[in-house]
C-alpha positions in Angstrom: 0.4 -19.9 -8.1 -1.3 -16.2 -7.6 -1.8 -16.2 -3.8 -5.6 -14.4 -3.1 -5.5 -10.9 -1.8 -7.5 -10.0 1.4 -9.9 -7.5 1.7 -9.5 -5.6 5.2 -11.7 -3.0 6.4 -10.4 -0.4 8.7 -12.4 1.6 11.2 -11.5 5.2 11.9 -13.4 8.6 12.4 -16.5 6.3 12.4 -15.7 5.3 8.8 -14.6 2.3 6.8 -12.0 1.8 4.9 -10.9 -0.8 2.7 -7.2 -1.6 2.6 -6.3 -4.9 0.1 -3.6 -7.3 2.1 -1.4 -10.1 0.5 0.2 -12.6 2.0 3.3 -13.2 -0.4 4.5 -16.4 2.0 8.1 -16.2 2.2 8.5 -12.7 1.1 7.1 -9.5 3.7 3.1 -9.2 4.0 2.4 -6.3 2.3 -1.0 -4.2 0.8 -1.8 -3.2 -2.4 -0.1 0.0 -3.7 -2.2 2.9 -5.9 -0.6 4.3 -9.2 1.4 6.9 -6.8 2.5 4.3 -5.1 0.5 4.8 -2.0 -1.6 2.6 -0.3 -5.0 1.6 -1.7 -7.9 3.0 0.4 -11.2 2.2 -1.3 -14.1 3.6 0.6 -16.3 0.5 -0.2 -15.3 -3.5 -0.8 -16.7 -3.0 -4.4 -14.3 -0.6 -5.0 -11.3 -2.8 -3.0 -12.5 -5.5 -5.4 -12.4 -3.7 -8.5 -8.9 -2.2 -8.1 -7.1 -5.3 -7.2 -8.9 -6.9 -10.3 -8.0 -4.2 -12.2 -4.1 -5.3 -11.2 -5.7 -9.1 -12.0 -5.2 -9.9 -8.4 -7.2 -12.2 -7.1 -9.7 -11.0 -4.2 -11.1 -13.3 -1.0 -14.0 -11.1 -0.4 -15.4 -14.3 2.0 -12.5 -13.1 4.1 -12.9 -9.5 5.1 -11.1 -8.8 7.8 -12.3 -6.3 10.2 -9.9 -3.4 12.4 -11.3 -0.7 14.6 -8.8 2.1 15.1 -11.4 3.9 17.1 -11.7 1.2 19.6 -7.9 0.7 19.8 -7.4 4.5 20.7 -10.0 4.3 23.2 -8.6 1.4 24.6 -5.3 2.7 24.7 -6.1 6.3 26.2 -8.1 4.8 29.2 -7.1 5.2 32.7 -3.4 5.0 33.2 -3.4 4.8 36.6 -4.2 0.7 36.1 -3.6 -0.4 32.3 -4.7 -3.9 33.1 -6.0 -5.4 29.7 -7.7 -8.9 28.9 -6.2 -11.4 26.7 -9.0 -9.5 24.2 -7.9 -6.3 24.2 -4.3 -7.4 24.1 -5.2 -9.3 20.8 -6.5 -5.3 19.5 -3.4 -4.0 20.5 -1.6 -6.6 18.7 -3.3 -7.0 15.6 -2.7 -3.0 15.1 0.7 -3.6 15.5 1.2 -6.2 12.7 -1.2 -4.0 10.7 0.3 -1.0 10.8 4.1 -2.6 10.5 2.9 -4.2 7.0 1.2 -0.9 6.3 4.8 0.7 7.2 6.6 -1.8 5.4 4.4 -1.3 2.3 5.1 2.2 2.5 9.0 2.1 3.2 8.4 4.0 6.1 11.0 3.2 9.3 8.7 3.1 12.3 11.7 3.0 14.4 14.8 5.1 13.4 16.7 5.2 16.7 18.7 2.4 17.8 18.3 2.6 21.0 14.6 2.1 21.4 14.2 -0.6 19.4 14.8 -3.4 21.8 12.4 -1.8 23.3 9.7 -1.3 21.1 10.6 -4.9 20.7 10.6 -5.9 24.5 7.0 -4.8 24.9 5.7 -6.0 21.3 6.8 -9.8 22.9 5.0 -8.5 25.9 1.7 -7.6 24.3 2.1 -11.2 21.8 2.9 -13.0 25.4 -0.4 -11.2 26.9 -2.9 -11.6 23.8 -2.8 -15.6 24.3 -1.9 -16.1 20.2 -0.1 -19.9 21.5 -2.7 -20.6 24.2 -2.6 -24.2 24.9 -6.2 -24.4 23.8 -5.1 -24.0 20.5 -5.8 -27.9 19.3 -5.7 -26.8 15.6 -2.7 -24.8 15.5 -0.2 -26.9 13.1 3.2 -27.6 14.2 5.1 -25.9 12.0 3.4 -22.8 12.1 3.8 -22.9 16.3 7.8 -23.1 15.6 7.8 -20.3 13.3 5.6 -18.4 15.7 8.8 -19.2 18.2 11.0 -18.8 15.7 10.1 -15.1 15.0 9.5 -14.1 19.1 11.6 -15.1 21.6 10.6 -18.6 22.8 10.7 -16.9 26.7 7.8 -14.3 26.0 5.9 -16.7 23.6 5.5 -19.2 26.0 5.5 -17.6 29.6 2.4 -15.9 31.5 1.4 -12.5 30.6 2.8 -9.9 32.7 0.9 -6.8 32.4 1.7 -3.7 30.8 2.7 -1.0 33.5 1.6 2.1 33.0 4.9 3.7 31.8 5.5 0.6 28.8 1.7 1.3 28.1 2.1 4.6 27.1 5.4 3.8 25.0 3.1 1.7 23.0 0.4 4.1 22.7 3.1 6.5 21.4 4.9 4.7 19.2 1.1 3.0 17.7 -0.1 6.7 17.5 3.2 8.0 15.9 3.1 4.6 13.8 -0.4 5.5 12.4 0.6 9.6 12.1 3.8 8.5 10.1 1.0 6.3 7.4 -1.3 8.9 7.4 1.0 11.6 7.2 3.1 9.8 3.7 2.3 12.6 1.0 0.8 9.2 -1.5 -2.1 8.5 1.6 -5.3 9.2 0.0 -8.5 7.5 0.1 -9.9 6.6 -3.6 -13.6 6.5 -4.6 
């Protein structure tokens, strides 16, 4: 069964973007590649849709999904002195996160080459999931099995618990290792944006 890809439209400089995402199930997320093996950046969701056809890919262009890089940096280069975030802005932090590891992973880029700072880089990405309210127990329509694999994947301590926030020193790890993140895609000799 060909699993649809997504359309996802980026934000940054005050322009969009259109990355293509696919969810391969069991296998890593990952986004369409260009001929150079890049990632595809289409300036419009025409021309998302008509490259992924073109690789007779399927496209969900119902389900655009929509990222703001612009408000993430501004978010994260606020006021140190109190990095207090809402469950809101914690969600931003975190979906950048997961993008830009799939965009890494697509890539074959290591976001994290030293050992020693990956637990972490890992510490404070359970932190920020904890804080963004992703199992709040409002969640009624949240299956089972997608909850355990949610636990599964993040320690059962931090998905679970109350959000303790940020302090300003673990803030600005993740704003450096999100901004190195991003300078690391954007920085791969195959980044280009096509017409």
């Amino acid at each position: 069964m060909t699993q649809s890809c997504f359309p996802t439209r980026i934000i940054w400089d005050g322009d969009d973007h259109y990355l293509l995402w696919k969810d391969e199930g069991e296998n890593p997320d990952h986004f369409l590649m260009n001929k150079d093996g890049g990632i595809f950046v289409g300036m419009s969701l025409t021309s998302a849709s008509q490259f992924a056809r073109s690789l007779g890919e399927e496209v969900d262009a119902d389900d655009v999904s929509v990222f703001d890089f612009d408000r993430l940096w501004t978010l994260l280069r606020r006021n140190w002195t109190n990095p207090a975030f809402d469950a809101s802005e914690y969600k931003i932090i975190l979906d950048a996160w997961n993008l830009l590891e799939d965009m890494a992973r697509s890539l074959r880029i290591t976001l994290i080459p030293q050992e020693e700072d990956r637990s972490l880089i890992q510490s404070i990405y359970e932190q920020v999931f904890t804080c963004a309210k992703v199992l709040g127990t409002d969640d009624q329509n949240m299956p089972d099995d997608t909850r355990k694999e949610i636990l599964r994947v993040t320690s059962y301590r931090s998905a679970e618990s109350d959000c303790s926030e940020l302090t300003s020193e673990r803030a600005r790890v993740a704003q450096a290792f999100l901004e190195n993140a991003w300078g690391a895609i954007r920085g791969d000799k195959r980044w280009r944006e096509s017409a």
